[in-house]
N, C-alpha and C positions, 0 to 999 in steps of 0.2 A: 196499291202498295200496302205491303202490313204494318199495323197502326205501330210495334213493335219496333219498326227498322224505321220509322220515320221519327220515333221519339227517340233514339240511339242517334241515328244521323242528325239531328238536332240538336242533342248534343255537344256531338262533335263541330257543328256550324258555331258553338260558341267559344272555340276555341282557338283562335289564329295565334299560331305559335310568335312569340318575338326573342330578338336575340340582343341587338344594340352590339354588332359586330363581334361577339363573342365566340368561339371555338366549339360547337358541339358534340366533342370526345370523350366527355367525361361525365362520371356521375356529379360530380358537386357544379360542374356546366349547365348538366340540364336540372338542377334543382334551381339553378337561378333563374330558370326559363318560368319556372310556377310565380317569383316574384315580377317580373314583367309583366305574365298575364294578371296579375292582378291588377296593376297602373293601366293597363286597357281598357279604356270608356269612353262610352257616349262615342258609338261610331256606328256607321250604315256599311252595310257592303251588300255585294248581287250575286245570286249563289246559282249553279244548276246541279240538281242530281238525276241520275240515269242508274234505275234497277234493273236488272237481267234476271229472271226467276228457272229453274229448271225445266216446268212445261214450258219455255217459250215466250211466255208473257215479259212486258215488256210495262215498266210507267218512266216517267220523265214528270221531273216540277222544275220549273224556273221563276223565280222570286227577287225579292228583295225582304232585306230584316235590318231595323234601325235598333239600336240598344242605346238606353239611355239610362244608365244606372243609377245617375244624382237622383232623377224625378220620375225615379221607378217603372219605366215606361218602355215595353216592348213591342214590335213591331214586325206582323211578318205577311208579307202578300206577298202568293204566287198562282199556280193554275190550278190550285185544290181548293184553297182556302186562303182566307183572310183572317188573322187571328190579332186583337189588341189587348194587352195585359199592361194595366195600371192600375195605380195604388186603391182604386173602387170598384174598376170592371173588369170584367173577362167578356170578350167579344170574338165569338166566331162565326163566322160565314163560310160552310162548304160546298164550293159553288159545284162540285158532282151531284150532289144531290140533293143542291137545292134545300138548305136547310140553314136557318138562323139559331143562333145561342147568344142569348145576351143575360149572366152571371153576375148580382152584385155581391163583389168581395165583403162588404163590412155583415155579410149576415154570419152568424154564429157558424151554421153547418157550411160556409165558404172557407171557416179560417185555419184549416187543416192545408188546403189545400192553396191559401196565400204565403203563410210562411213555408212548406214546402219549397213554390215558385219564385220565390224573393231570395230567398239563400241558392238556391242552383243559379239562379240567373242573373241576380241582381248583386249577388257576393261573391258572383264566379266559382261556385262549390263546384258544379259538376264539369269544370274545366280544372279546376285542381284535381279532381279526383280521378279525373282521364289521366293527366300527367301525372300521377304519383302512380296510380296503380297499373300502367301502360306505357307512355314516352319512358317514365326516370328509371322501370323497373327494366324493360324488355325492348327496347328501341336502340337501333345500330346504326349511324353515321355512314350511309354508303356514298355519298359525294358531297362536299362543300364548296364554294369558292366565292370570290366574291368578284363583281364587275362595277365599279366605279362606287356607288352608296350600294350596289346592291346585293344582301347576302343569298345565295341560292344553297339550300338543305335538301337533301334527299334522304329521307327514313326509312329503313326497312324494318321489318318485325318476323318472329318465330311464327312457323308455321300453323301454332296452335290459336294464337291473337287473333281475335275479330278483324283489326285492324293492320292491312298486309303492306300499306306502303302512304305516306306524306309526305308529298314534294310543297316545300315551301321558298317565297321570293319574297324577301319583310328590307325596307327602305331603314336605311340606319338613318339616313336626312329627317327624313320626317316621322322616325318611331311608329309606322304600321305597314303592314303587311301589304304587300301588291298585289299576290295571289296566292293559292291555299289548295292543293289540290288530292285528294284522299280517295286509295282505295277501301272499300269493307269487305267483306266477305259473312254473312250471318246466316243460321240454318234458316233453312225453310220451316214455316211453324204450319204447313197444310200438311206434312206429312211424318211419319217418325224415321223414315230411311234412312240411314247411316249416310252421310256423305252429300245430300244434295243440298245446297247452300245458294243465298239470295247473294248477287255483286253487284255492288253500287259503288258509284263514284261519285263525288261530293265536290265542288269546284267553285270556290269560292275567289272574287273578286271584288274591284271597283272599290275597296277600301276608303273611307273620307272620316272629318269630323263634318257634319252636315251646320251650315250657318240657318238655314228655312227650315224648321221641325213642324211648319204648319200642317205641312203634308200628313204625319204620320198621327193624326190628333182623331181621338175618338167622334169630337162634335162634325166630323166630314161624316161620317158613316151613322149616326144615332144623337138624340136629344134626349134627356130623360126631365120634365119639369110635373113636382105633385103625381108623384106615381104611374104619369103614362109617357111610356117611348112614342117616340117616332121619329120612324127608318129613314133616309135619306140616300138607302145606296139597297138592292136586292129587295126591294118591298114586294115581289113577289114569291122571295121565299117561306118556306114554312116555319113560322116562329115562334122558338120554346124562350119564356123569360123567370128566371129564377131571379128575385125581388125582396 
């Protein structure tokens, strides 16, 4: 998959629209939808996306991503990679090829690219920024309704949008999202041909506030004591360590 459409689609994975029963017809409706996703934290959910490329090719990732925005701490393992971002490291494992990264944030040339990853992700920047310059600009209300707590939204968007349709299912009982389901549409970046375009669908579930955060903790996968690691998960990968 292109490295491109997986950091767009990720993104958009950090974004689960919420409503709190609200109408979304209007513009000053879905301006209140950016203050919601703000109050959204510290939650896990399990996502799957499916890309269709022009020649034929085909990738699928199915994961899970835990966000924890009080204690800086993000989480994302699926069938590519394994990736952990907290307030000291950057950790990824890409299990196609076999290759480790393990990133300490407090160095100097790290801290372009900490503050960068703490404000999209950890201040919901680039979930506001979707929704101000895409949902609140260019987004059309093609079905709503609601079945007992639960609101179901159907989005569509202009032609020209990357983003061509979100169907969303968000629990007014318990204030998160049930499911999340997104198409994209984005060029092809192997060729310059007018018109052929990568389609992915983004399908996001299983929503919770997690009580066990054991799981998602750096010390499962790496030790760092007096300048030397050691691996406790892929210790046959190839390993680059920026220190």
């Amino acid at each position: 998959m292109d490295r491109k459409i997986i950091i767009y689609s990720f993104l958009m994975l950090l974004t689960p629209l919420a409503s709190h029963g609200q109408a979304i017809d209007t513009v000053a409706e879905l301006t209140g939808l950016v203050n919601d996703i703000k109050s959204l934290r510290n939650m896990s959910y399990s996502y799957v996306m499916d890309a269709s490329f022009p020649n034929g090719e085909k990738d699928h990732l199915k994961g899970t991503i835990y966000l924890d925005n009080d204690a800086q701490r993000y989480y994302n393992d699926c069938d590519a990679f394994t990736m952990i971002y907290t307030a000291h490291w950057l950790y990824k494992a890409d299990h196609r090829n076999k290759k480790l990264a393990i990133n300490n944030l407090d160095k100097e040339n790290n801290k372009k690219l900490k503050t960068a990853t703490e404000k999209d992700v950890f201040q919901n920047a680039a979930a506001i920024t979707f929704l101000d310059s895409v949902v609140l600009k260019t987004a059309v209300v093609k079905k709503m309704k609601h079945e007992g707590n639960l609101l179901k939204v159907l989005l569509g968007f202009p032609k020209s949008a990357l983003v061509q349709q979100i169907e969303v299912v968000y629990n007014i009982a318990t204030n998160l999202p049930v499911s999340y389901d997104m198409m994209v549409s984005h060029p092809w970046q192997r060729t310059p041909k007018w018109g052929q375009v990568v389609q992915t669908r983004i399908k996001c579930s299983d929503f919770k506030k997690p009580s066990d955060k054991s799981s998602y903790d750096e010390s499962n996968f790496f030790s760092y004591n007096k300048g030397d690691i050691e691996l406790k998960k892929y210790k046959n990968y190839k390993l680059t360590v920026n220190m």
